[in-house]
Structures are given as structure tokens and as C-alpha cells.
N, CA, C and O atoms as a MOPAC input file, in Angstrom:
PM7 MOZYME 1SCF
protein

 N     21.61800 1   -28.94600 1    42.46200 1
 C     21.58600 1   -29.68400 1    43.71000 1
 C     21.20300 1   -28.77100 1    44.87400 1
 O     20.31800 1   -29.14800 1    45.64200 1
 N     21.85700 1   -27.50100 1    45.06900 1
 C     22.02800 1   -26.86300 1    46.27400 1
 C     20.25000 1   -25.81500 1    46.24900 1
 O     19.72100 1   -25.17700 1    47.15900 1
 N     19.74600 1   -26.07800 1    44.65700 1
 C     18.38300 1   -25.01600 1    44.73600 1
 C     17.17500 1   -26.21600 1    45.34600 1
 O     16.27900 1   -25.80200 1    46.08100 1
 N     17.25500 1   -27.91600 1    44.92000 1
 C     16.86900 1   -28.70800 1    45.21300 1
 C     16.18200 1   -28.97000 1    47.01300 1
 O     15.05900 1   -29.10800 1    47.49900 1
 N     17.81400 1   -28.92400 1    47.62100 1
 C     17.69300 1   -28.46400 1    49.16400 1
 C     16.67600 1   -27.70500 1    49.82800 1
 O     16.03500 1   -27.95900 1    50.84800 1
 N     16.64600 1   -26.51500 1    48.88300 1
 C     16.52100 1   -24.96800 1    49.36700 1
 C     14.54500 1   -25.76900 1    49.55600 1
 O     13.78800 1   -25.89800 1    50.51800 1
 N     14.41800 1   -26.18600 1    47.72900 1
 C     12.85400 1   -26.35300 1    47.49700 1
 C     12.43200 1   -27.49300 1    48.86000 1
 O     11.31000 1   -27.47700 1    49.36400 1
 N     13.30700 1   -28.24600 1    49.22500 1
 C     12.72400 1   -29.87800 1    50.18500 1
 C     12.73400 1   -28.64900 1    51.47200 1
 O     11.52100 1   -28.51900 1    51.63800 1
 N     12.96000 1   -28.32200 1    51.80900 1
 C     12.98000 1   -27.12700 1    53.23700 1
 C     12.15100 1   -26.27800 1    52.92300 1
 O     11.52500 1   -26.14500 1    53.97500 1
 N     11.65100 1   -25.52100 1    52.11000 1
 C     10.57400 1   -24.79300 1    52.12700 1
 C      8.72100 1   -25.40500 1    52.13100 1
 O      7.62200 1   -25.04800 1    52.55400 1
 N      9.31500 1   -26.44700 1    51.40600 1
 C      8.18400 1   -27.90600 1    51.36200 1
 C      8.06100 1   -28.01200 1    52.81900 1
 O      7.06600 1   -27.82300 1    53.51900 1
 N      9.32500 1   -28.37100 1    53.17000 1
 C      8.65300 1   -28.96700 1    54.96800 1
 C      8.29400 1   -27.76300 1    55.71700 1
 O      7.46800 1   -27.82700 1    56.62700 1
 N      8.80600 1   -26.78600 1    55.42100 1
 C      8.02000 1   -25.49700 1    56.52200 1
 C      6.84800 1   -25.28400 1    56.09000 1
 O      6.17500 1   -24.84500 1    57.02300 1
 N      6.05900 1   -25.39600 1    54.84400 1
 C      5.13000 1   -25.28100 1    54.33500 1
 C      3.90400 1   -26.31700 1    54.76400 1
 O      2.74700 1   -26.07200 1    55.10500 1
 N      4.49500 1   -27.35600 1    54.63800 1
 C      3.66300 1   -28.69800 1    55.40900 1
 C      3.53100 1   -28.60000 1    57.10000 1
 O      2.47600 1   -28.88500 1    57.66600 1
 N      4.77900 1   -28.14600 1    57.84500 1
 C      4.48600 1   -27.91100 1    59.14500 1
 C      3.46000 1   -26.83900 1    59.89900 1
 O      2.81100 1   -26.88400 1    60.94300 1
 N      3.70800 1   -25.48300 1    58.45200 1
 C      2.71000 1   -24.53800 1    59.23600 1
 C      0.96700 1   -25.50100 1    58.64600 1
 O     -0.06400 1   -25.27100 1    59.27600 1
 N      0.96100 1   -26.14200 1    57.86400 1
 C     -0.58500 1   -26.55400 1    57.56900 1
 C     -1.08400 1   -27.04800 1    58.67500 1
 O     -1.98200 1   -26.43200 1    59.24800 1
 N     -0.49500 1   -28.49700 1    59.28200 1
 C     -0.95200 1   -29.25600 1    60.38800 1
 C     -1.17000 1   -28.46300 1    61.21500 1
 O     -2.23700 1   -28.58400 1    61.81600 1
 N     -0.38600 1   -27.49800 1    61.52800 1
 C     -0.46600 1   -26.58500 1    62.59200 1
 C      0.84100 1   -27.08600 1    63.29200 1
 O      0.43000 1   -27.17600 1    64.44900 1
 N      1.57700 1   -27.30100 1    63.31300 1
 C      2.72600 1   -27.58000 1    64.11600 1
 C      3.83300 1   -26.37400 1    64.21500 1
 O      4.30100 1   -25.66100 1    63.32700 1
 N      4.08800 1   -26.41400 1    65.68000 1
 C      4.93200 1   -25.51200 1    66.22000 1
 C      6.49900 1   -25.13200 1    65.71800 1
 O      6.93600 1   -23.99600 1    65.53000 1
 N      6.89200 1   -25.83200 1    65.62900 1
 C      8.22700 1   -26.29900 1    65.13300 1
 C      8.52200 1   -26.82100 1    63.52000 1
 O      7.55900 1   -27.23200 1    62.87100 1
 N      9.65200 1   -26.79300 1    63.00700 1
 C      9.75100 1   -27.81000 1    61.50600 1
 C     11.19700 1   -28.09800 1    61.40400 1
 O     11.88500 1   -27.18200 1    60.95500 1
 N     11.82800 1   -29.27500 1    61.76000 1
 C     13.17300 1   -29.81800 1    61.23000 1
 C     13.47500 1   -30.06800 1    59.84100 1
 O     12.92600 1   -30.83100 1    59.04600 1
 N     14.64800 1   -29.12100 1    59.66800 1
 C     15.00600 1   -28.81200 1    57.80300 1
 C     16.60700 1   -29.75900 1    57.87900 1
 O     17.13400 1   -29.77900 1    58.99200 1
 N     16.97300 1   -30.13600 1    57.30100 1
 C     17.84600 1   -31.57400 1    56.97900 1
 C     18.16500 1   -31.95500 1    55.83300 1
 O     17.16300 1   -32.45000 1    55.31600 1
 N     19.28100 1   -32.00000 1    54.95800 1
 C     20.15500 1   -31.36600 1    55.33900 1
 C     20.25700 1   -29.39000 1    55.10300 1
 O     19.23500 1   -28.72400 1    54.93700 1
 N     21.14100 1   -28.99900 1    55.12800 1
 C     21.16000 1   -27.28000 1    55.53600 1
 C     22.35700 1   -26.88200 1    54.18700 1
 O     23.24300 1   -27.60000 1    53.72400 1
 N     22.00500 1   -25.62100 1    53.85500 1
 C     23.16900 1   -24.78400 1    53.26700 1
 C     23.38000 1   -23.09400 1    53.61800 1
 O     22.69400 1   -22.38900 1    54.35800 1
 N     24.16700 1   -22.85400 1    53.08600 1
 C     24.13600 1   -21.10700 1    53.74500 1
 C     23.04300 1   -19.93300 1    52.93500 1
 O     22.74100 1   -18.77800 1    53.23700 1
 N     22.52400 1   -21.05700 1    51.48600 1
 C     21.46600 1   -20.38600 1    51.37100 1
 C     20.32900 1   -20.45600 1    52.04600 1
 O     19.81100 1   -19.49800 1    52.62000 1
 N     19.95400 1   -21.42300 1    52.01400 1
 C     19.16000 1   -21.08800 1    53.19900 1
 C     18.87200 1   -20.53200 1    54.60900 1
 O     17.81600 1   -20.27700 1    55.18800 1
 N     20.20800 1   -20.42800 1    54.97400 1
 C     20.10500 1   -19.61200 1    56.36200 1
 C     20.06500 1   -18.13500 1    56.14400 1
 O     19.68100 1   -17.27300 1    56.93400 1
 N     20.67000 1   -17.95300 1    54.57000 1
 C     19.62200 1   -16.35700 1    54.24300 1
 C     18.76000 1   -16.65000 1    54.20200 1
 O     18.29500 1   -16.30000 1    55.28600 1
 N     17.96700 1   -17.16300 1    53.63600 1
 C     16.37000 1   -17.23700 1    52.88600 1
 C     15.79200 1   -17.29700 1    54.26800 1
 O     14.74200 1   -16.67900 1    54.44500 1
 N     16.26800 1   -17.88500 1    55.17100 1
 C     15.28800 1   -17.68300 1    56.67100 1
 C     15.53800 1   -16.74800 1    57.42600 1
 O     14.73700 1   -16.70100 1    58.36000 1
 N     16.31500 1   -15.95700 1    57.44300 1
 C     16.90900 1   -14.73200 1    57.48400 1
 C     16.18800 1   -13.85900 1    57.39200 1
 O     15.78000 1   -13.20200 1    58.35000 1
 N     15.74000 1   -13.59400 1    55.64200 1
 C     15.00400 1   -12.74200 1    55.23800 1
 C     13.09100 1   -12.82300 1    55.89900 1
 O     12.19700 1   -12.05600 1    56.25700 1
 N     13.31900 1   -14.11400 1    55.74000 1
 C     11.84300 1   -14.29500 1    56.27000 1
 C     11.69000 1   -14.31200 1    58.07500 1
 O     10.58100 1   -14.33000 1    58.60800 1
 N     12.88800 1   -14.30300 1    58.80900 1
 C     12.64000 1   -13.75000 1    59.89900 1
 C     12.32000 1   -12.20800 1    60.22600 1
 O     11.42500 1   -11.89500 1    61.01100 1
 N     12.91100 1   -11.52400 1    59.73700 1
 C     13.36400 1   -10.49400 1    59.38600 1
 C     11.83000 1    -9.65700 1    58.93600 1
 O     11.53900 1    -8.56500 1    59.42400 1
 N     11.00000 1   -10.34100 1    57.99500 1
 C      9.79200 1    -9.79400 1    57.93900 1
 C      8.65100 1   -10.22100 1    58.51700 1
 O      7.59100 1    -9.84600 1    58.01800 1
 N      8.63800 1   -11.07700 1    59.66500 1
 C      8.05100 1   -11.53100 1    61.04000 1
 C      6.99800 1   -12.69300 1    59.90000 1
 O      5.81300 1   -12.53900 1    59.60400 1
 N      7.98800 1   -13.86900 1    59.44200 1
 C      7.00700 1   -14.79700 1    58.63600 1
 C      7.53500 1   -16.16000 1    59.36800 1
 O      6.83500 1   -17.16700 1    59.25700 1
 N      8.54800 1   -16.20800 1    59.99000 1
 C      9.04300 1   -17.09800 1    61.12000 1
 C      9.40600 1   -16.42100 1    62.20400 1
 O      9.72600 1   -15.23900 1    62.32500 1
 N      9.29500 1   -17.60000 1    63.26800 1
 C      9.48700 1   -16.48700 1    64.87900 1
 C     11.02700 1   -16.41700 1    64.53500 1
 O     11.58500 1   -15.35800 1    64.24600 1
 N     11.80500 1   -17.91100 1    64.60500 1
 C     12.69100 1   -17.92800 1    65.18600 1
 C     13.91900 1   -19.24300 1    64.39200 1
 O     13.26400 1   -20.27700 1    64.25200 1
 N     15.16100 1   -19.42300 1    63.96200 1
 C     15.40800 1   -20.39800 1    63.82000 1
 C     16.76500 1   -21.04600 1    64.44900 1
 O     17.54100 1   -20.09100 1    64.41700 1
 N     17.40000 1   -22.04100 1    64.94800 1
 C     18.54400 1   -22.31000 1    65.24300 1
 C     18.94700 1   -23.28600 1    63.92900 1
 O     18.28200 1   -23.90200 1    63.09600 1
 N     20.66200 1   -23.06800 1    64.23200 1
 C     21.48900 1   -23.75900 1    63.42200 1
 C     22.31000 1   -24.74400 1    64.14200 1
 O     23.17600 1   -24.36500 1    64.93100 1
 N     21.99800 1   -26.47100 1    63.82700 1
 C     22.96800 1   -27.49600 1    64.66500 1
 C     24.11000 1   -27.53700 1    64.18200 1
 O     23.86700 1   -26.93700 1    63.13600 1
 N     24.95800 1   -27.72900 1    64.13800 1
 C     26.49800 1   -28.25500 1    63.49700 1
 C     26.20800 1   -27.98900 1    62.15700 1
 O     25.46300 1   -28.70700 1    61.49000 1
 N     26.90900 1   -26.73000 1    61.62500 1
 C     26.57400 1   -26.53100 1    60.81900 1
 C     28.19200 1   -27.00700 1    59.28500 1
 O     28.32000 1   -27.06800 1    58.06300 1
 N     28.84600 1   -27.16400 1    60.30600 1
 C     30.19100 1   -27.66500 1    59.16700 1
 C     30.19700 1   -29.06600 1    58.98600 1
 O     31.21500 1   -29.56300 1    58.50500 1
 N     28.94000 1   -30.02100 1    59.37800 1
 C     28.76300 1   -31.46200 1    59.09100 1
 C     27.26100 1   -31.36600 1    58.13100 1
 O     26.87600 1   -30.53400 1    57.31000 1
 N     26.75100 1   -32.42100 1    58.57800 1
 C     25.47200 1   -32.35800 1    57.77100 1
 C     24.47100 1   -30.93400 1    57.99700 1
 O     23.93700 1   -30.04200 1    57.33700 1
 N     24.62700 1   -31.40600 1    59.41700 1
 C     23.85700 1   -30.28600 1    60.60100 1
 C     22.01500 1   -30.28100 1    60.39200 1
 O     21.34800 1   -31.03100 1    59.67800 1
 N     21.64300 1   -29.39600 1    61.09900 1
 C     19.98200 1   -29.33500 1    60.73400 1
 C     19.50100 1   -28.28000 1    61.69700 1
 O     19.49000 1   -28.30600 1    62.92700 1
 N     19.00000 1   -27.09500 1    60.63200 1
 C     18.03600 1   -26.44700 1    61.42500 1
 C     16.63000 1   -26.84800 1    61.88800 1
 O     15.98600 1   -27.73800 1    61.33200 1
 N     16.11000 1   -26.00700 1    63.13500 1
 C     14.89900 1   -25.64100 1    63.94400 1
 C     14.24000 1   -24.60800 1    63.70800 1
 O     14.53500 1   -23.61800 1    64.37800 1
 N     13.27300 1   -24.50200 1    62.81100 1
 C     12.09300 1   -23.16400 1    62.60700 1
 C     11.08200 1   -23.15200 1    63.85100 1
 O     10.41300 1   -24.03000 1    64.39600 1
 N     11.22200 1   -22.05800 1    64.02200 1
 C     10.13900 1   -22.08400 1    65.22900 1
 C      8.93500 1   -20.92900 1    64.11300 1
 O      9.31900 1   -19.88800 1    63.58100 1
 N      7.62300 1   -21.45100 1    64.01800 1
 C      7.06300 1   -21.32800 1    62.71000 1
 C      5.64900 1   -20.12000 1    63.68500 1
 O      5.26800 1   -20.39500 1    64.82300 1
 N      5.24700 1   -19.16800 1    63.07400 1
 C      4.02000 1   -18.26100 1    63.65800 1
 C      2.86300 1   -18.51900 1    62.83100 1
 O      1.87900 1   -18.20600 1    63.50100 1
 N      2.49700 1   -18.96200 1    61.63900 1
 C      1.22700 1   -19.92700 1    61.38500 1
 C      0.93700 1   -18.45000 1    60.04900 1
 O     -0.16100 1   -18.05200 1    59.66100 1
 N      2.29000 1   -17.94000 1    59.62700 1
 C      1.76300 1   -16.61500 1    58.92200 1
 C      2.11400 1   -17.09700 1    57.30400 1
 O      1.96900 1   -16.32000 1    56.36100 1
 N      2.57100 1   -18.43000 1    57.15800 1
 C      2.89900 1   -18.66100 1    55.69900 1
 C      1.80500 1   -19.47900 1    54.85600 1
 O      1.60400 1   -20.69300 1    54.88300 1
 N      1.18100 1   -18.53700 1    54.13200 1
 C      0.37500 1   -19.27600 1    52.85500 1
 C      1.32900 1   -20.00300 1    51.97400 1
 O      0.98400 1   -21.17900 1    52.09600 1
 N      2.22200 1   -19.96100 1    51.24900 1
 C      2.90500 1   -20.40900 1    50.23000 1
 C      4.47900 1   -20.13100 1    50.48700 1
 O      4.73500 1   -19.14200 1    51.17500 1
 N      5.60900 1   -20.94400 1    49.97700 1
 C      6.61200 1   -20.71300 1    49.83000 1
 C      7.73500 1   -21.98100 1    48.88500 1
 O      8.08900 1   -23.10700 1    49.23600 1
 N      7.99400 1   -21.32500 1    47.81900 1
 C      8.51900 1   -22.10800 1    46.78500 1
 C     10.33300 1   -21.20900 1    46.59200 1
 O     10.74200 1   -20.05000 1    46.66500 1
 N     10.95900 1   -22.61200 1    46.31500 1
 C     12.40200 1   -22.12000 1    45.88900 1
 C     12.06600 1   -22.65500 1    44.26900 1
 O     11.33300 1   -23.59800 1    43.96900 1
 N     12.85100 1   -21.73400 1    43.30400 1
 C     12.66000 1   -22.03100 1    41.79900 1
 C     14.19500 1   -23.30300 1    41.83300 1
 O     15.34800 1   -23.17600 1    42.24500 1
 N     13.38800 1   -24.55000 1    41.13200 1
 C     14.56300 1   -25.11400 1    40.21500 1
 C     15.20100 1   -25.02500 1    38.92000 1
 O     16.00300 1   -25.83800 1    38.46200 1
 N     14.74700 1   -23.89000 1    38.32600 1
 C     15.41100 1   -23.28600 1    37.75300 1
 C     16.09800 1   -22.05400 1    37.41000 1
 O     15.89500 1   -21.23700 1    38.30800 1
 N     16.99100 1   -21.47100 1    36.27700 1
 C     17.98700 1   -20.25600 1    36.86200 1
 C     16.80800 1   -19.16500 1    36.42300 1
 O     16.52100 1   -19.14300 1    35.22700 1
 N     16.25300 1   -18.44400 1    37.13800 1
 C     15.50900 1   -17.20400 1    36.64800 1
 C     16.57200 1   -15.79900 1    36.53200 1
 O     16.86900 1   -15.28600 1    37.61100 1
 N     17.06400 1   -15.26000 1    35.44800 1
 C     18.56600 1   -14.42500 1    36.05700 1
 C     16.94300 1   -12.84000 1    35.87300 1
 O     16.02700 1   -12.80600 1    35.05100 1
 N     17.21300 1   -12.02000 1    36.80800 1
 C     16.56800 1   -10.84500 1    36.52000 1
 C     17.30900 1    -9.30600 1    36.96800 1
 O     17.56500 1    -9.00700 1    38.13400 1
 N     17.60000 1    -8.37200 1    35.70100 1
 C     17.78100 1    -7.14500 1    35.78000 1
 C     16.74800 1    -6.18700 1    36.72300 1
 O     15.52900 1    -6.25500 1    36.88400 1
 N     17.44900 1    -5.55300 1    37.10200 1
 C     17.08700 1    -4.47000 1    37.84500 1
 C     15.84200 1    -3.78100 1    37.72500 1
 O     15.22300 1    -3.22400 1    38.63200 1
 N     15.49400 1    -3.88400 1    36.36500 1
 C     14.38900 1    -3.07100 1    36.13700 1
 C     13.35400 1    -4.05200 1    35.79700 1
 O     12.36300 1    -3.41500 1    35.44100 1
 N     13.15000 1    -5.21200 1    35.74800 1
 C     12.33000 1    -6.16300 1    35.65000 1
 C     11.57500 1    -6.85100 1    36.63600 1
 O     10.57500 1    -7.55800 1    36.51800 1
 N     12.56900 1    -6.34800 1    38.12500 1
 C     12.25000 1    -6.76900 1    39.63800 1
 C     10.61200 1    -6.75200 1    39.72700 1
 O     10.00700 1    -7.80900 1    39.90800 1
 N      9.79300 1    -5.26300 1    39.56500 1
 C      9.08000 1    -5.30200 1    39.77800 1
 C      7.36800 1    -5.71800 1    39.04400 1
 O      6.20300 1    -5.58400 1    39.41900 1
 N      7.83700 1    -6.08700 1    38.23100 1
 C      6.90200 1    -6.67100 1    36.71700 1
 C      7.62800 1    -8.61800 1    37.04800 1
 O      7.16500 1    -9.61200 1    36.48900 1
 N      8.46800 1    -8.62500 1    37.77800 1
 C      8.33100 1   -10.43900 1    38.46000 1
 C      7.74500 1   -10.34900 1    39.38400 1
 O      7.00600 1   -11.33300 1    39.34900 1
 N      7.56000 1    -9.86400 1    40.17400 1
 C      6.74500 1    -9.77000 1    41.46100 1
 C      5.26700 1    -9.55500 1    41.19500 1
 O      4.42000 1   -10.30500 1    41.68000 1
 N      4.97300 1    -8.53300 1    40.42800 1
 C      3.59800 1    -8.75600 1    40.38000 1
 C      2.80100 1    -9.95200 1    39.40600 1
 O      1.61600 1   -10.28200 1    39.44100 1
 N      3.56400 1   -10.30400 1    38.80400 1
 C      3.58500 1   -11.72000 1    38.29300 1
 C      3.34200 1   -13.04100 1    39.29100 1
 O      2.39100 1   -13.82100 1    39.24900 1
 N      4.29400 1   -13.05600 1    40.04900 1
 C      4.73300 1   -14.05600 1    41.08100 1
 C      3.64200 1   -14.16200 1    42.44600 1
 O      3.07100 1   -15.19000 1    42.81300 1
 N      3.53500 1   -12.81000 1    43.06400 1
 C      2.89500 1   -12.68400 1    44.21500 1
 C      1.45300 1   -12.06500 1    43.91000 1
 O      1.00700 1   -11.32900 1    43.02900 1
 N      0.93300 1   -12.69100 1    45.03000 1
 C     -0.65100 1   -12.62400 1    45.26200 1
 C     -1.29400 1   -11.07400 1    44.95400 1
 O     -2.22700 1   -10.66900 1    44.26100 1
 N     -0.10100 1   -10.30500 1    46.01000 1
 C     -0.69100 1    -8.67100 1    45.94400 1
 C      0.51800 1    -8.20500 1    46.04000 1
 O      1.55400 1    -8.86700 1    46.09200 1
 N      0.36000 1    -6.67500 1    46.07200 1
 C      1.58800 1    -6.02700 1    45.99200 1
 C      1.93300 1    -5.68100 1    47.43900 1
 O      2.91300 1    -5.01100 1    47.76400 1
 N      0.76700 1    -6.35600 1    48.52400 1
 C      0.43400 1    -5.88000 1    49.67900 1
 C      1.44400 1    -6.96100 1    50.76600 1
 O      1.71000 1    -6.67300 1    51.93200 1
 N      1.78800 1    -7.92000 1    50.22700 1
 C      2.44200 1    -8.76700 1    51.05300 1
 C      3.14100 1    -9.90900 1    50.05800 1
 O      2.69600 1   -10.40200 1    49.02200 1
 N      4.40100 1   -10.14600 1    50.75200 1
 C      5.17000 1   -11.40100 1    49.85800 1
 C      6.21800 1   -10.88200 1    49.52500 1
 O      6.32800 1    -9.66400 1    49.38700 1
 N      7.26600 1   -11.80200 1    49.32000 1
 C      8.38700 1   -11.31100 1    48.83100 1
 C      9.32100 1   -12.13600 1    48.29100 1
 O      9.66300 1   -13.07100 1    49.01600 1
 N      9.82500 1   -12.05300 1    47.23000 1
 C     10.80600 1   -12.39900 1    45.97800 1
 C     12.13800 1   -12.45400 1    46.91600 1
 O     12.63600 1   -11.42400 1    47.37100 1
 N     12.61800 1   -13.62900 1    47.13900 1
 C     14.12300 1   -13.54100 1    47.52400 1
 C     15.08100 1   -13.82700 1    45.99600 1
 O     14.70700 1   -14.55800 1    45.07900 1
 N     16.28800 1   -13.09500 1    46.03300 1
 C     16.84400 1   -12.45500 1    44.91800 1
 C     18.33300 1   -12.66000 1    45.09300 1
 O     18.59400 1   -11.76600 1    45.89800 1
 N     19.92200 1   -13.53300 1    44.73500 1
 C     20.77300 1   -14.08500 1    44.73100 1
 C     21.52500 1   -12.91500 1    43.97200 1
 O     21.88400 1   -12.87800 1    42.79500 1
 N     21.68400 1   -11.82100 1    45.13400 1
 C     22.72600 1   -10.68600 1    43.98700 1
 C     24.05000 1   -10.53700 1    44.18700 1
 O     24.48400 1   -11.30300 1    45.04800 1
 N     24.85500 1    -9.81300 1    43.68900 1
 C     26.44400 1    -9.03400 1    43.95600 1
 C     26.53900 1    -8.83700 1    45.04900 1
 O     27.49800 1    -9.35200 1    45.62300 1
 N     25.56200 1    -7.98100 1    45.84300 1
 C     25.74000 1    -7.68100 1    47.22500 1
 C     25.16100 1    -8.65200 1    48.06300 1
 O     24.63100 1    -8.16200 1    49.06000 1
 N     25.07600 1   -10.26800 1    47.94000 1
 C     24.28600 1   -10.71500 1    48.61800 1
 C     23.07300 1   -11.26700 1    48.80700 1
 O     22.36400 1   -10.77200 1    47.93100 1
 N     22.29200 1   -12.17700 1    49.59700 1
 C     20.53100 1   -11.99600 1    48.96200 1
 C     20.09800 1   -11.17900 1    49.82100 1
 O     20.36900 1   -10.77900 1    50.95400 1
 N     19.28400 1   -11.00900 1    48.93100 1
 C     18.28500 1   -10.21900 1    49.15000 1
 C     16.78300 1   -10.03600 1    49.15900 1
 O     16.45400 1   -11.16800 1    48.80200 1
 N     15.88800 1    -9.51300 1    49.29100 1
 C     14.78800 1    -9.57700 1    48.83800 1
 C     14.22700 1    -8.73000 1    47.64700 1
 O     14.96900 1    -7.81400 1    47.29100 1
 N     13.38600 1    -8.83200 1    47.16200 1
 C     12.83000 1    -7.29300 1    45.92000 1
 C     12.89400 1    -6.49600 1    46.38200 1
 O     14.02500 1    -6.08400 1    46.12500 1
 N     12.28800 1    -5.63200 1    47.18900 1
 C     12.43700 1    -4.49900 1    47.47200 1
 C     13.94300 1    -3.70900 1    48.12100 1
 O     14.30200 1    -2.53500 1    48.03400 1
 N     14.53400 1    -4.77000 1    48.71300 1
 C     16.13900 1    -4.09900 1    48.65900 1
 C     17.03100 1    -4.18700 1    47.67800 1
 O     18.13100 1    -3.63600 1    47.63100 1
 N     16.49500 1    -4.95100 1    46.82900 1
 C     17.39200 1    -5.01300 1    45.42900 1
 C     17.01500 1    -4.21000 1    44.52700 1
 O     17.61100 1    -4.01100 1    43.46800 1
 N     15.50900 1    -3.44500 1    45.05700 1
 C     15.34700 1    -2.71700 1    43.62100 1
 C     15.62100 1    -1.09900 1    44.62600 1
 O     15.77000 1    -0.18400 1    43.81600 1
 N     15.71100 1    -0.60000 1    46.04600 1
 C     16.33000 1    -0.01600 1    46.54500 1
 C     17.92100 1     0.56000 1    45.86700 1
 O     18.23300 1     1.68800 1    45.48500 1
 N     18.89500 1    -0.99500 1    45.92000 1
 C     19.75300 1    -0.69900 1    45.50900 1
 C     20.32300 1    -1.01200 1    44.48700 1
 O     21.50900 1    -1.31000 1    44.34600 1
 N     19.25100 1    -0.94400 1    43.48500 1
 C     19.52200 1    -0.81500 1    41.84600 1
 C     20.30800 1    -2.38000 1    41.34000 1
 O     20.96600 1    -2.39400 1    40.29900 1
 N     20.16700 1    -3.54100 1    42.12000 1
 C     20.79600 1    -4.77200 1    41.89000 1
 C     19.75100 1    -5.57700 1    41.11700 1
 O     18.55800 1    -5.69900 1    41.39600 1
 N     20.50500 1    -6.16300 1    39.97700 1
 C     19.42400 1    -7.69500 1    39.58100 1
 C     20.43700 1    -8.71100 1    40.47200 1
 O     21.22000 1    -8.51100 1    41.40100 1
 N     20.08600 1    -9.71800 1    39.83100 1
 C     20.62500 1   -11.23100 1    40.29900 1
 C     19.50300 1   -12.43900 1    39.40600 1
 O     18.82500 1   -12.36600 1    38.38100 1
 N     19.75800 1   -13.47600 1    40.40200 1
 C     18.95000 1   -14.72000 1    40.46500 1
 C     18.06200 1   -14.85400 1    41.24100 1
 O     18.26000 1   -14.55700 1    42.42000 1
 N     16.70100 1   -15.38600 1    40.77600 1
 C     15.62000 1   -15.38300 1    41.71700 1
 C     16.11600 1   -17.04300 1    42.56700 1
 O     16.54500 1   -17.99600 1    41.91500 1
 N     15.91600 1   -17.06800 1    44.21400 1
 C     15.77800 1   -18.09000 1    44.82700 1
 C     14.55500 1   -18.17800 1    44.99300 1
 O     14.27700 1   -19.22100 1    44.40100 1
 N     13.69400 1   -17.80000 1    45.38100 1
 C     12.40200 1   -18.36700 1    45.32300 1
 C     11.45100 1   -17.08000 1    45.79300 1
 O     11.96500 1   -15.96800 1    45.67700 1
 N      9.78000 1   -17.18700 1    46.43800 1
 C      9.34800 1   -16.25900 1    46.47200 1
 C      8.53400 1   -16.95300 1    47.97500 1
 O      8.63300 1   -18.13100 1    48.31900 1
 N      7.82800 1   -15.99600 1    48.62900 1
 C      7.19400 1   -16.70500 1    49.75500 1
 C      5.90100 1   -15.59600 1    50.25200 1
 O      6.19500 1   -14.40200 1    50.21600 1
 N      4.77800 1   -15.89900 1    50.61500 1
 C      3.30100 1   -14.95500 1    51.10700 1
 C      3.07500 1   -15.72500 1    51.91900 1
 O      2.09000 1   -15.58800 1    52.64400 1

């Protein structure tokens, strides 16, 4: 249910940056996802996002910079060791030059390259270029 969410919100940010639209309302919300936009703020692939009421249904605001080709959450469990991080990624992503594997570990999510930093596997949430 909760990876389902993750995929209908990456769909609509994906559809908003096409039209070209400034903005994208995500509905309903979970706390994975407010990592997963996190991470992708974080590597300047969204400007900006707010969180409405977030202990009811609630609904975030992406404020979107027009820098996303693709972005998919997996519906299913991908579990990946530590040493496999980087043989999924070049699998997954376009180049080794941009994109990034968000990753459901012990310490948290994360992305590939901080999980293979700090020697963590986990679960893949999805990947985004």
C-alpha cells in the first residue's frame, strides 16, 4: 500500500514537470516520501517542498525546476546488499553521471552513494534522473 502512494506521487511530479508546470500537488502523503523528496531536494532535482497537516490526510507542494527526466518508486521488495549497490545502479540509471537509487536502510534512507559510503544494503524505494 504505502510503496503504491510513493509510485502515484512520483507519477504526478513526473507529469507536472512534462506540461511544464510550476508546482505539483501530491495527495495523500507518508513519511516516506518526505524522505524521497528530501533526497531529491538535497541534489537540486526539486526547488522546494511544503508539508500541509501532516497527522490527517494532509498534502504536499513541490515546487518543481524542470530537471526530472524520469522517476519511478518500485512495487516491489528489491532487498540489496552492500556490495551489489553499485552493479543496481548501473543497471537502473541512464549514466553513472547523474541519477540516483533511493535505498530503505538501518540507518535510514538513503541514496546509493551514501549507502555504499556507509557500507549499508536495504530496500530499493525507487530510482530518479
Amino acid at each position: 500500500m504505502g510503496r503504491r502512494i510513493l509510485n502515484d506521487a512520483l507519477r504526478t511530479i513526473v507529469n507536472a514537470e512534462r506540461r511544464g508546470m510550476a508546482k505539483a500537488q501530491l495527495q495523500p502523503i507518508s513519511t516516506v516520501m518526505t524522505s524521497f523528496l528530501k533526497i531529491m531536494k538535497d541534489h537540486g532535482y526539486i526547488k522546494d517542498f511544503q508539508v500541509y497537516d501532516p497527522h490527517r490526510v494532509g498534502k504536499i507542494t513541490v515546487e518543481l525546476l524542470g530537471r526530472i527526466n524520469d522517476c519511478r518508486a518500485l512495487t516491489y521488495r528489491q532487498d540489496l546488499k552492500a556490495k551489489e549497490i553499485e552493479k543496481y545502479t548501473s543497471n537502473k540509471l541512464p549514466t553513472h553521471q547523474w541519477g540516483y537509487v533511493v535505498i530503505t536502510t538501518p540507518n535510514g534512507v538513503l541514496d546509493h552513494e551514501e549507502a555504499s559510503r556507509q557500507n549499508v544494503g536495504g530496500q530499493v524505494l525507487g530510482y530518479f534522473y
